[in-house]
N, C-alpha and C positions, 0 to 999 in steps of 0.2 A: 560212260554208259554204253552198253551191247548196243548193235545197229544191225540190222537187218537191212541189208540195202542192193533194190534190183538193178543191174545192169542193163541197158540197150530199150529203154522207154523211147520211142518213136522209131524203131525197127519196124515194126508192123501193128497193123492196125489191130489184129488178132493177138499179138504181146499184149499191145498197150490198155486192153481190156482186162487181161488177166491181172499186171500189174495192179494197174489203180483198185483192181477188187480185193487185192491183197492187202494192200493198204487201209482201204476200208475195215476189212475185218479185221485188220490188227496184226496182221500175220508180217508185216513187212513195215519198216520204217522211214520208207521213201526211196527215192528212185536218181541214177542219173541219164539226162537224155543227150539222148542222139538230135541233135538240129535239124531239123529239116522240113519242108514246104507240105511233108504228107500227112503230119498229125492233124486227125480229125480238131474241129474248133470244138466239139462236145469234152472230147477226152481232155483237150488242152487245159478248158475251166474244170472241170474236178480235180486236175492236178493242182491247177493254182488254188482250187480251195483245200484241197488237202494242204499245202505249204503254207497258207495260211492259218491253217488248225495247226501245226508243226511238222508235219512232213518235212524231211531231208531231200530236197529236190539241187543235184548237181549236173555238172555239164562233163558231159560223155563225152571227150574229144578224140576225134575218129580221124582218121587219117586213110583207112583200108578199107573202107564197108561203102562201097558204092550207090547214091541214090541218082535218080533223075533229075537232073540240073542245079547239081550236087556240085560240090566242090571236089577237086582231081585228088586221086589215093595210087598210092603207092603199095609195091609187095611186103610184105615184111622185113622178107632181106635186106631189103633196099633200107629199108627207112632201121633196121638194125646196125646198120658202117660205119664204125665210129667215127667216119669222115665222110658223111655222101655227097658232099657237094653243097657249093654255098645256094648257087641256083636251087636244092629242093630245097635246103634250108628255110630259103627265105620265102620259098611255096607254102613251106610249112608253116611258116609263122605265120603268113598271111590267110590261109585256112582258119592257125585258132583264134586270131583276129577276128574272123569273120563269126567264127560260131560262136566266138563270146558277147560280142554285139547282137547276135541273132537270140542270145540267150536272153539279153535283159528288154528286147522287143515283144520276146514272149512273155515274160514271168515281171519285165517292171525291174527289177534289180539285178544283181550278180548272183552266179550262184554261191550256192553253201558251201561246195565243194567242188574240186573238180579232179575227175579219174580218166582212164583213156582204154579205150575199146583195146582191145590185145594187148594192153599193157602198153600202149606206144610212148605214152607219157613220161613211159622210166628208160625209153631206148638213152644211149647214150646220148649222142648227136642231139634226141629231142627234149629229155627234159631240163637244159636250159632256157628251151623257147615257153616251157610250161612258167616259169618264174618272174615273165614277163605279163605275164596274165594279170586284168583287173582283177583286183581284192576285194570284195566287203572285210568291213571289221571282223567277223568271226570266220573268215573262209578257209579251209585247208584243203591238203591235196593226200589223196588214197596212198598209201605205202603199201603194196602186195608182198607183207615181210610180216610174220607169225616171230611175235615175241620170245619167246623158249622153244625150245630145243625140242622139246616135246612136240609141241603142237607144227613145228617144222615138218617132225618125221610122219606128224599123222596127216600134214598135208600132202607132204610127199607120196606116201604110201596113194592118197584118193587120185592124186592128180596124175602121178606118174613122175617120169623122168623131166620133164621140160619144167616141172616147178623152180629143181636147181638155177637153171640159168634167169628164169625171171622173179627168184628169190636174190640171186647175183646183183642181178641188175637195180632190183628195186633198193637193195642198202645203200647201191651208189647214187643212186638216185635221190635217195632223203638225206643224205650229205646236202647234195644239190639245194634243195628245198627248205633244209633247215637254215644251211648256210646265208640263205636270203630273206630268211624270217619268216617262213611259211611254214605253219603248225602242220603237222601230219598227225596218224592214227597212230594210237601207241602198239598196239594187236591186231593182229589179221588172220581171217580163214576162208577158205572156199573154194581150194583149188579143186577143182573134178577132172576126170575124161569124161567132157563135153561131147565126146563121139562114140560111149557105151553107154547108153542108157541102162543095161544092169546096174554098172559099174557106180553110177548116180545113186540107184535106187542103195546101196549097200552103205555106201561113204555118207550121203548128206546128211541120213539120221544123228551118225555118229560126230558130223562135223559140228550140228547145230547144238548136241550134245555135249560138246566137249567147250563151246566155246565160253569165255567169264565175262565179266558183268563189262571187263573193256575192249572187247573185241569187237571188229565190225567186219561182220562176216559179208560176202560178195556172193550175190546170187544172178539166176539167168533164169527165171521162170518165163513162162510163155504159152504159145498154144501150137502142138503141133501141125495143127492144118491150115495157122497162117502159111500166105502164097511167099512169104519172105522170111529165109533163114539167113543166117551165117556160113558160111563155109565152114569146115569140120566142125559143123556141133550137129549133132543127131536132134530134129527135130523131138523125137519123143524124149528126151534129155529134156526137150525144157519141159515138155507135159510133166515129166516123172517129178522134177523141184516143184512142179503146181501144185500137184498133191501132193508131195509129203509139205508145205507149206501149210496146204491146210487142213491139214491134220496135226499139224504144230502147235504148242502153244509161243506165245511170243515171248513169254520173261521166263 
């Protein structure tokens, strides 16, 4: 089955409104979040009823996106070395320890899935700690790897040159993952520049276009005038996936 599924639910308050309206109307097939102490209790119960209606709600695990009395993040460099040290290692493990505990304080269970903010999940060094993760029966983890060749080069083309190395990374990765009996996504799409909002505006039509009935495609909608972005992503980027979202139809 296609998925629609947003990226960085409890980034900001001003996201997290957009997502769940996405949801609501159909435009979106659920979300995975980012842990942390600042998601509104309103926002939190509609997501839990939407997962309860069937929403796809997973755990965002983040490593680099810094909150207030947050757990410690590292650069990307850093946490990319195929050896960084057994000390961050085991920081890191103890991080998605924590926000998978903090996941099922929120939601009651495990999630459905679990993906990782910049792709941290498929670094070398870290996704062994990902396979250590509590399971539900049905949980799998995101593979950022476009089945054919085709949809390789059309992700290529949206996202630019950085897709190769974390197109690279993530086949090594679902080695990783399958190796340990952990279902992955058969199809993937969604690479953009995050930091041209033309560049969005041109590529997403075509991405959500192109995608088949088993792809799960990876989005970043949001609200540009939330007070909290990401580093290189152009806040109007996530405005621009808002609307062409919904102006979308969802099957």
């Amino acid at each position: 089955m296609r998925l629609r599924i947003a990226d960085d639910f409890g980034l900001g308050r001003r996201h997290d409104q957009v997502i769940l309206s996405l949801i609501e109307a159909g435009r979106l097939d659920g979300t995975s979040v980012m842990v942390n102490d600042a998601i509104e209790p309103g926002a939190l119960a509609r997501l839990q009823a939407l997962r309860q209606a069937g929403a796809k709600v997973g755990l965002h695990l983040n490593l680099t996106q810094p909150f207030v009395g947050g757990s410690p993040t590292w650069p990307l460099a850093t946490l990319m070395q195929p050896l960084p040290g057994k000390r961050l290692l085991d920081a890191a493990a103890a991080s998605f320890d924590r926000q998978a505990r903090e996941f099922v304080s929120l939601f009651g269970s495990g999630p459905d899935f679990y993906d990782g903010h910049q792709h941290c999940h498929c670094f070398p060094a870290i996704a062994p700690l990902v396979t250590r993760l509590p399971r539900e029966p049905a949980s799998w983890v995101r593979v950022p790897l476009p089945a054919a060749w085709r949809e390789r080069m059309l992700n290529l083309a949206a996202g630019g040159p950085k897709v190769v190395l974390v197109m690279a990374l993530a086949a090594r990765a679902r080695a990783i993952f399958s190796a340990d009996g952990w279902p992955v996504n058969r199809d993937f799409s969604g690479f953009l520049r995050l930091d041209d909002p033309a560049s969005v505006r041109k590529w997403l039509p075509r991405l959500l276009a192109a995608a088949d009935k088993e792809c799960l495609l990876m989005l970043h909608p949001g609200d540009a005038y939330d007070p909290v972005q990401c580093p290189g992503h152009a806040p109007e980027s996530r405005s621009a996936e808002t609307e062409i979202l919904r102006e979308s139809a969802l099957r």
